[in-house]
RODO-2510 file (C-alpha; in nm, 4 decimals, decimal comma):
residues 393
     n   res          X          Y          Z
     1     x    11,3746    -3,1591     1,1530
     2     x    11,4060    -3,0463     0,8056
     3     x    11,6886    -3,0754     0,6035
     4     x    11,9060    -2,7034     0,5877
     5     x    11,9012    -2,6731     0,2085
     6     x    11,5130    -2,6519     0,2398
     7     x    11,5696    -2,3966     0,5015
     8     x    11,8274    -2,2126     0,2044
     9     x    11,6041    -2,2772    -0,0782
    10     x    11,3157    -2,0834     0,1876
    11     x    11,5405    -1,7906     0,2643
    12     x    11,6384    -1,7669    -0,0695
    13     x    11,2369    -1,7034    -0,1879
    14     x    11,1539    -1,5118     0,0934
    15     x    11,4360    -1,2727    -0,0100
    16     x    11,3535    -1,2971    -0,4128
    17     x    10,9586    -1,2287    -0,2869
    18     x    11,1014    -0,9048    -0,0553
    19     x    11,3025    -0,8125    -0,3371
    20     x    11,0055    -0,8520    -0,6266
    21     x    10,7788    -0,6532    -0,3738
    22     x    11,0092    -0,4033    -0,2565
    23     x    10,9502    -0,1418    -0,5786
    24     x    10,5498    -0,1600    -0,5548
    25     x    10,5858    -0,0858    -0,1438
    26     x    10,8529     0,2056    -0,2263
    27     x    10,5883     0,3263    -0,4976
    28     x    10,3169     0,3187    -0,2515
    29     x    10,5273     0,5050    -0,0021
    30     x    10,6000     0,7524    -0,2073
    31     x    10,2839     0,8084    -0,3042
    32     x    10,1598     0,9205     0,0264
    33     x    10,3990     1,1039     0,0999
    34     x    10,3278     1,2775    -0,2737
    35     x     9,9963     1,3589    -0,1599
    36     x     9,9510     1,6983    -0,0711
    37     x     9,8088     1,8014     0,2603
    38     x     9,4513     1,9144     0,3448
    39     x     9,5659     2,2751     0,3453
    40     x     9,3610     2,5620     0,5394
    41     x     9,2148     2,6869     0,2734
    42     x     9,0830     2,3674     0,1422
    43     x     8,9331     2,2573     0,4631
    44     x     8,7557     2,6333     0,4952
    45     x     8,6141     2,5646     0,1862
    46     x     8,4400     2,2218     0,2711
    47     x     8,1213     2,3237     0,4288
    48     x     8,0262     2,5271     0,1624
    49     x     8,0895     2,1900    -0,0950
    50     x     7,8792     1,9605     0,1266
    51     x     7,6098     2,1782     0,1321
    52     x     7,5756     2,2243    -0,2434
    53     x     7,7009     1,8769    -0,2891
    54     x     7,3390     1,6364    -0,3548
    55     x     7,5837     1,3321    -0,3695
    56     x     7,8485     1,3362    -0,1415
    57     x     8,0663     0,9225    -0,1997
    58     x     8,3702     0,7525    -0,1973
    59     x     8,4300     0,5931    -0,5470
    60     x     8,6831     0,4084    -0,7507
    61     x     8,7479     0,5816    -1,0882
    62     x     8,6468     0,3397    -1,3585
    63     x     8,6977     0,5757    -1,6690
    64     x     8,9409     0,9436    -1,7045
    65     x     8,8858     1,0556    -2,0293
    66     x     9,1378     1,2972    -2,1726
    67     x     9,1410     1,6771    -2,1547
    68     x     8,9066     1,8152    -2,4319
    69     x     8,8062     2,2064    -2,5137
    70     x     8,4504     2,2780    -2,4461
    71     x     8,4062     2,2419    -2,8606
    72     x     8,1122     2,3420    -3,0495
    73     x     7,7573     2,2292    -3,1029
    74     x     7,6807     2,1911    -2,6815
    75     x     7,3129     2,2342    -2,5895
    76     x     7,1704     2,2914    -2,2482
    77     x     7,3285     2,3227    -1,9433
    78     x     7,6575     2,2862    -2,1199
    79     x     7,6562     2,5261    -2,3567
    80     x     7,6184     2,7897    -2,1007
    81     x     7,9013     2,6580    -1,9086
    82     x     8,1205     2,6631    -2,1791
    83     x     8,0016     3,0602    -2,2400
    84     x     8,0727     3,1283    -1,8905
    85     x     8,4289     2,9325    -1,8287
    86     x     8,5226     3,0209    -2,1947
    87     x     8,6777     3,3317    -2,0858
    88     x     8,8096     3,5204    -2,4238
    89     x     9,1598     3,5313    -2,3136
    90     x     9,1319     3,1916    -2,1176
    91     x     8,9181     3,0165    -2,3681
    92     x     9,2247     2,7511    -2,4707
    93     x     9,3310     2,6675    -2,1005
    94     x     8,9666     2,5319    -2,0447
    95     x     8,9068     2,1680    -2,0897
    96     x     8,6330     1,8953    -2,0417
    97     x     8,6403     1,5693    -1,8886
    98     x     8,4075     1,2661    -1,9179
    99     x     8,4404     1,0744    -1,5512
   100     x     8,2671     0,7591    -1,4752
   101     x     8,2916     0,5777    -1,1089
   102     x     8,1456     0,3151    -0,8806
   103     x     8,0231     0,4132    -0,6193
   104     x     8,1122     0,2256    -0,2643
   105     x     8,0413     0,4022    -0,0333
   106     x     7,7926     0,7219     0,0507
   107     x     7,8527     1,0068     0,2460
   108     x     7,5823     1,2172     0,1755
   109     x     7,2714     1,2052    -0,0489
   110     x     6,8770     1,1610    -0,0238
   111     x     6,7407     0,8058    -0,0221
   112     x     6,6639     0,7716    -0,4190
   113     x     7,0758     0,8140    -0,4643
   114     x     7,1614     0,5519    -0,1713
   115     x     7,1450     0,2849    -0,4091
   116     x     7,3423     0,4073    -0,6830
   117     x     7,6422     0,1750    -0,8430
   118     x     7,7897     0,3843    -1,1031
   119     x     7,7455     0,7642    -1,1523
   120     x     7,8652     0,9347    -1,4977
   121     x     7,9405     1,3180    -1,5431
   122     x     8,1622     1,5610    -1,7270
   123     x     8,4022     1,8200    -1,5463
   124     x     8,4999     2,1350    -1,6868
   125     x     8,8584     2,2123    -1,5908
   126     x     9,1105     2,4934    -1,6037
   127     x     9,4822     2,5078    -1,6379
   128     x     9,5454     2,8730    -1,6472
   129     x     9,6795     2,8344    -1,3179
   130     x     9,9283     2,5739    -1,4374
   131     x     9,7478     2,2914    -1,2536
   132     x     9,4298     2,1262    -1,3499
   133     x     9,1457     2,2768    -1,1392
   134     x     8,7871     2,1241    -1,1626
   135     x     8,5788     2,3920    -1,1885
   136     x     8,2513     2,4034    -0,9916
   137     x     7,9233     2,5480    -1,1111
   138     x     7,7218     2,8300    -0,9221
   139     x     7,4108     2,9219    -0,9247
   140     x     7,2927     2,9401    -1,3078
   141     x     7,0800     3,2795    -1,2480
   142     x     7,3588     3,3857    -1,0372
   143     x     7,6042     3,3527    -1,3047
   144     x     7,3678     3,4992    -1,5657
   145     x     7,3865     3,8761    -1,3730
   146     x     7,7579     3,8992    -1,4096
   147     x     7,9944     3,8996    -1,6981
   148     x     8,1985     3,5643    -1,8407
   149     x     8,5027     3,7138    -1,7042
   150     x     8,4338     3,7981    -1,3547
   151     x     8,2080     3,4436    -1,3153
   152     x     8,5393     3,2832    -1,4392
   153     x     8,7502     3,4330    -1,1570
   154     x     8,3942     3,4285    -0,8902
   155     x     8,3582     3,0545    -0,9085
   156     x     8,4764     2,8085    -0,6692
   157     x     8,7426     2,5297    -0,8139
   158     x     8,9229     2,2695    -0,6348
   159     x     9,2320     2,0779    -0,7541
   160     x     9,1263     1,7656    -0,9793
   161     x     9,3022     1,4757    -0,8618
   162     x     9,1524     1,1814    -0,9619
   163     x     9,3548     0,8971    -1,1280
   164     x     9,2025     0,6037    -1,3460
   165     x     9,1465     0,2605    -1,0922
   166     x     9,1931     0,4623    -0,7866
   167     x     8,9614     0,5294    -0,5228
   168     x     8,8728     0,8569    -0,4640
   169     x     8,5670     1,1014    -0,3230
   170     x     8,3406     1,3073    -0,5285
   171     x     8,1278     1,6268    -0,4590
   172     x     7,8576     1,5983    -0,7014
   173     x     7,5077     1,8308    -0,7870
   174     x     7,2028     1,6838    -0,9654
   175     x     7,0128     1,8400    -1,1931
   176     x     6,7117     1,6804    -1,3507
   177     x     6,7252     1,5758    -1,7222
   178     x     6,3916     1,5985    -1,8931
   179     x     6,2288     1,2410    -1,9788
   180     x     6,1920     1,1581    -2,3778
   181     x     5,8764     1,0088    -2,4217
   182     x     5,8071     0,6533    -2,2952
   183     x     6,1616     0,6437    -2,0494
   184     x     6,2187     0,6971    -1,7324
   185     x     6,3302     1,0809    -1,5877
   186     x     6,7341     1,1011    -1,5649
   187     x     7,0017     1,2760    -1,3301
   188     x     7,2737     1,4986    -1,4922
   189     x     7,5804     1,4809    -1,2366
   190     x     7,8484     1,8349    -1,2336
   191     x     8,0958     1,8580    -0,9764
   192     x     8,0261     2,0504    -0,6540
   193     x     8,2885     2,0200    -0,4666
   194     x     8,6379     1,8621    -0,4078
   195     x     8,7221     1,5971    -0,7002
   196     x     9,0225     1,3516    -0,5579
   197     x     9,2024     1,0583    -0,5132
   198     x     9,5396     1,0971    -0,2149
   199     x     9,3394     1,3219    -0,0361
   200     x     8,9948     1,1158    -0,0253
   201     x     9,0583     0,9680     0,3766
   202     x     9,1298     1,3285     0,4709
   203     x     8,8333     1,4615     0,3061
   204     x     8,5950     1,1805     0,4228
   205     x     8,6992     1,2667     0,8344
   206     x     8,6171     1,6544     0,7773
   207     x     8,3022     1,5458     0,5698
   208     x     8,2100     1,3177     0,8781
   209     x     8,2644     1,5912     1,1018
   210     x     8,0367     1,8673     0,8773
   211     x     7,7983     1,6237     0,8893
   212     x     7,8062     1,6227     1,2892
   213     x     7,7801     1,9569     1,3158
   214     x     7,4978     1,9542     1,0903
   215     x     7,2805     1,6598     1,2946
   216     x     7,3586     1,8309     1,6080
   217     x     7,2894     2,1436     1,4820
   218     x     6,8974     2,0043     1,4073
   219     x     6,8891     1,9552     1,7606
   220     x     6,9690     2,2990     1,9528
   221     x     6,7208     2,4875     2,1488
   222     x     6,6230     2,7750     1,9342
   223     x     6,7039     3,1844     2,1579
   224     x     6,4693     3,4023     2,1989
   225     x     6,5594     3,7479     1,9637
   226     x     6,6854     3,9527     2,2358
   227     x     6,8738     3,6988     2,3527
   228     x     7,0736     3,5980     2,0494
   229     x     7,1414     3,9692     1,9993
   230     x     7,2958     3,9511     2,3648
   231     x     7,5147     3,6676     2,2868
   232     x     7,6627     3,8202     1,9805
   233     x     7,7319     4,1671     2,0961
   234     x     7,9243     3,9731     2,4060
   235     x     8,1254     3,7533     2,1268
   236     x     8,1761     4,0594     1,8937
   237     x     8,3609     4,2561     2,2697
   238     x     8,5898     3,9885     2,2231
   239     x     8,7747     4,0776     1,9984
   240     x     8,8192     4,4112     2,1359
   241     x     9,2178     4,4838     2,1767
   242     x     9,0856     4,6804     2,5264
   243     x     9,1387     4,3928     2,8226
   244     x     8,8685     4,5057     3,0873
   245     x     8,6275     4,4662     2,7914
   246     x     8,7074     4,2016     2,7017
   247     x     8,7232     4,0608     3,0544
   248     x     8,3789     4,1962     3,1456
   249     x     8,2373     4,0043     2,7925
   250     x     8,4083     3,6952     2,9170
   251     x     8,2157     3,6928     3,2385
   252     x     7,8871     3,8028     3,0751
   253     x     7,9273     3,4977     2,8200
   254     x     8,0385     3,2612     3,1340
   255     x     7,7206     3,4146     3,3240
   256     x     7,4756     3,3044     3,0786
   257     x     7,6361     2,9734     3,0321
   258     x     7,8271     3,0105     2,7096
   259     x     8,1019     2,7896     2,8270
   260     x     7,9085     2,4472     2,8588
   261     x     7,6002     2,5490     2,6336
   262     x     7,5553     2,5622     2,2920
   263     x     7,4551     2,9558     2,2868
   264     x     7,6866     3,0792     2,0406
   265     x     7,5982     2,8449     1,7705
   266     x     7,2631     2,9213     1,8271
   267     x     7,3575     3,2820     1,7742
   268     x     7,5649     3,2895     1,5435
   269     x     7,3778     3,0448     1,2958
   270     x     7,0792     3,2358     1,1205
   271     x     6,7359     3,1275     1,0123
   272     x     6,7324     2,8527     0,8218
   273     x     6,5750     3,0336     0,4706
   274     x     6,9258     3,0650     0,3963
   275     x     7,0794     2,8585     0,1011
   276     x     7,1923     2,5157     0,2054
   277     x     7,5816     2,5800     0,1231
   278     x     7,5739     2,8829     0,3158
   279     x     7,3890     2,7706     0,5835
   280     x     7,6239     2,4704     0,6272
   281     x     7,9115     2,6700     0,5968
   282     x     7,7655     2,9108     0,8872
   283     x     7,7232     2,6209     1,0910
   284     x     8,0540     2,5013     1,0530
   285     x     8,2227     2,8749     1,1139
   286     x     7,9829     2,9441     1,4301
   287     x     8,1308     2,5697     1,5888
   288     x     8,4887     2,6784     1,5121
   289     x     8,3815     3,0264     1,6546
   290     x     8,1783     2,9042     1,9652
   291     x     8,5232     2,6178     2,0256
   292     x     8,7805     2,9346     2,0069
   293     x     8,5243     3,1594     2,2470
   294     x     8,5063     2,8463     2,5416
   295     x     8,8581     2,8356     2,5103
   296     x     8,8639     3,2655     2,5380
   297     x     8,6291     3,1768     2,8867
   298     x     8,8777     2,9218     3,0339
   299     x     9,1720     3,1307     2,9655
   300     x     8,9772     3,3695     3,1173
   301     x     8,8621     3,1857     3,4452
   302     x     9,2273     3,0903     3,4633
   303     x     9,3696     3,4329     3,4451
   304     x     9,1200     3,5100     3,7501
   305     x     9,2592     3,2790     3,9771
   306     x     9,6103     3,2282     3,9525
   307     x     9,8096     3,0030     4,1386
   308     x     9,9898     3,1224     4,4537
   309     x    10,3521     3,1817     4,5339
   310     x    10,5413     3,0412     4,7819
   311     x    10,7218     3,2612     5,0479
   312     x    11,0299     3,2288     4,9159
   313     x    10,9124     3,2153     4,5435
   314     x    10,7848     3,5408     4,6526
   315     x    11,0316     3,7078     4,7720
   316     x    11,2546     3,6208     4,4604
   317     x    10,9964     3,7755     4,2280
   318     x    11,0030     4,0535     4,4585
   319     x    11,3963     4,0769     4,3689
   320     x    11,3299     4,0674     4,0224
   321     x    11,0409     4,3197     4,0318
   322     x    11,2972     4,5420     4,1631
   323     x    11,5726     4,4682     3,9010
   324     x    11,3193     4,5705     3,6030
   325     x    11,4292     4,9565     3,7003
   326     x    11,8654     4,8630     3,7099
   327     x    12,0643     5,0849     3,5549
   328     x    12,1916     4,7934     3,3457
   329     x    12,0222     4,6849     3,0638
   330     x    12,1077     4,3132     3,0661
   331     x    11,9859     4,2895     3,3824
   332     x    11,6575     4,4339     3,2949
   333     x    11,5800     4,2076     2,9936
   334     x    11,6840     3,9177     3,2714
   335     x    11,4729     4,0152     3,5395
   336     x    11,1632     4,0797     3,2568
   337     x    11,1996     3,7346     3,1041
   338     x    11,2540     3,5427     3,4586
   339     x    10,8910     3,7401     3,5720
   340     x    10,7216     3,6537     3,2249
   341     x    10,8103     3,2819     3,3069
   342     x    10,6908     3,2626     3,6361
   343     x    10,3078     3,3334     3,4450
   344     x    10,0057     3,4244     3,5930
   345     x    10,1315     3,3683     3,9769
   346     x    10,2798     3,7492     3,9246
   347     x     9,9989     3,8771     3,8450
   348     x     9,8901     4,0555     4,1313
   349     x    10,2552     4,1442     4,2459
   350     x    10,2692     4,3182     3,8975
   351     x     9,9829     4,4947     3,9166
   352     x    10,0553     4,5957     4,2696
   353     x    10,3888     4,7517     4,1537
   354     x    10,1996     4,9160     3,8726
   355     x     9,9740     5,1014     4,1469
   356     x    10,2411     5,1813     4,3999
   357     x    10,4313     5,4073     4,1164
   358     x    10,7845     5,4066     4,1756
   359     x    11,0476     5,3564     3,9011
   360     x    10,9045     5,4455     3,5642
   361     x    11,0998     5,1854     3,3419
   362     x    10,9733     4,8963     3,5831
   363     x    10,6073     5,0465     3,5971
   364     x    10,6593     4,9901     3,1966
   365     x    10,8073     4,6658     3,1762
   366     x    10,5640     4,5221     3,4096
   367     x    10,2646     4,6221     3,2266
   368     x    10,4147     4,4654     2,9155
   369     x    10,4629     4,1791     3,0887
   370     x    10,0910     4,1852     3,1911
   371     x     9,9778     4,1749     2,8400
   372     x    10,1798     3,9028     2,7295
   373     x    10,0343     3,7296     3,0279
   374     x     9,6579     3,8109     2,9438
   375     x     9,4726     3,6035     2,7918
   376     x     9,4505     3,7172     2,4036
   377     x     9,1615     3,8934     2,1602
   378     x     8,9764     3,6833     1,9845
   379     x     9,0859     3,6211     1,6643
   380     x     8,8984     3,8324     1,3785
   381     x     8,8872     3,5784     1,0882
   382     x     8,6951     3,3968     1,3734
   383     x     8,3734     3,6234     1,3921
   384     x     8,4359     3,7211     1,0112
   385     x     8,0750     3,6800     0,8389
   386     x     7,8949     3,6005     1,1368
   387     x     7,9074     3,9632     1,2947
   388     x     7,8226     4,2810     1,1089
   389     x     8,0374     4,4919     1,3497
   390     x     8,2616     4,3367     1,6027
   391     x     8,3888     4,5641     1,8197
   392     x     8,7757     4,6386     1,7222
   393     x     8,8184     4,9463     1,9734
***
């Protein structure tokens, strides 16, 4: 047994090592909870990135150089940046960054970038929001037909995050760099998407998932015309605020299968001549579309068979049916929150009362009950860009 001042001298270290780590583990703690979340509008955004995106990794930033202007004497490719983010007015909130990384790890890119170690490029950022945005390059010819100052406000930008010796992931674009004479042909790198460090785990699960949708996207059956114009018009009558339409799309959906088949992907998602960001992104909105409408089918299916009522549960919704026409008011709001509780197993006493007439204030309060019951429209940012015209009767 050893001797208890070697047990002292033990605790003592342990609690000088706790005490020596304890700041770096309260940094790192605070870090992540710094780091801000993968908001809505971020995640939206995504598909669009990956698509333009030729280099999708996870990195560790090896070099952060400091916030330059644009400057003068840029050729190429970065001269015409510079003209189209050096907004008149905004001209001194631009900057430029020169980023350099190893790679270790990618996500996305063709074979002749799998083997990449480091990857240079500069980012053009803006701070005329307050915080440094990287700044993401469209289409050059796209650009070119509008002026500087609507391109500056047109273009996508994504908060810069990166910090030097962290890891982080990158959304890059290649563009080729003509060969001098006697060397080999070179890659110029610009950002293409989302360029940071606390939300890099986040990003890399939804990039994971894009790329899922993608893959099994390559492998659905392709509809015949008529039939991907039925499926649409079906998904676009769900969003209708009228309930029999929307119950009679439901069941032409579930008829054709919509609720274990892949349909509405296929019909939402259109050839593929379009442009790769946009036809990612379409992919990605027609799976969050064709999730939401199998949901709409099993609320649906639900609302058609509800459960039963026991005898006496029965007769005391019976009691409160009744008590939605009392002359007292408190007893009415009662009665109309007790039945809304009880769900879809009032259904048909509701809509029985409804038919039968009687008292016009319980006729009323049981068909709003009803439609807080029914299963809801579709949501319209759902079917956004993938329908001309939904119906919105």
């Amino acid at each position: 047994m050893r001797a208890a001042p070697c047990l002292a001298a033990t605790c003592l270290t342990t609690v000088l090592l706790a005490a020596a780590l304890l700041p770096a583990a309260a940094g790192e703690e605070a870090a992540r909870k710094a780091a801000p979340p993968l908001d809505d509008g971020l995640a939206r955004r995504l598909p669009a990135a990956f698509g333009r995106a030729d280099l999708i990794a996870l990195v560790k930033v090896t070099e952060l150089g400091d916030a330059k202007p644009p400057g003068e004497g840029l050729e190429g490719d970065e001269a015409q940046l510079a003209q189209i983010f050096g907004v008149p007015n905004m001209w001194d909130k631009i900057k430029k960054r020169q980023v350099a990384v190893e790679v270790e790890e990618v996500l996305k890119g063709e074979r002749d970038v799998r083997d990449l170690k480091t990857v240079k490029f500069r980012v053009f950022t803006s701070l005329a929001t307050g915080k440094e945005l990287a700044l993401v390059v469209a289409d050059a010819a796209e650009m070119s037909r509008t002026t500087s100052f609507k391109a500056h406000y047109r273009k996508p930008s994504f908060p810069l995050t990166l910090a030097k010796g962290g890891r982080a992931i990158v959304f890059l674009r290649a563009a080729d760099k003509p060969a001098a004479e006697g060397k080999p042909a070179e890659k110029v790198w610009s950002p293409a998407g989302p360029l940071m460090g606390p939300e890099a785990e986040r990003l890399t699960a939804a990039v994971r998932e894009i790329q899922k949708q993608v893959t099994e996207w390559e492998k659905l059956p392709r509809l015949q015309a008529e039939e991907t114009e039925a499926v649409r018009k079906l998904v676009g009558e769900l969003v209708s605020e009228d309930f029999p339409t929307r119950a009679a799309a439901a069941k032409g959906l579930a008829a054709k299968g919509c609720a274990d088949k892949p349909l509405v992907e296929v019909a939402m998602v259109e050839a593929p001549d379009l442009k790769a960001e946009d036809r990612v992104d379409r992919i990605a909105a027609a799976a969050r579309l064709a999730s939401a409408v199998r949901d709409q089918l099993r609320q649906m299916a639900e609302w058609d068979s509800p459960p039963k009522l026991s005898s006496d549960d029965e007769a005391a919704a019976r009691k409160l049916f009744a008590e939605l026409g009392s002359a007292d008011f408190r007893a009415r709001e009662a009665a109309t929150k007790a039945l809304a509780a009880k769900g879809r197993a009032v259904r048909a006493l509701l809509e029985a009362g409804i038919k039968s007439g009687g008292d016009p204030e319980a006729k009323s309060r049981a068909e709003l009950i009803l439609e807080e019951l029914r299963p809801p429209a579709l949501r319209l940012e759902l079917v956004a860009g993938l329908l001309a015209t939904p119906a919105t009767e």
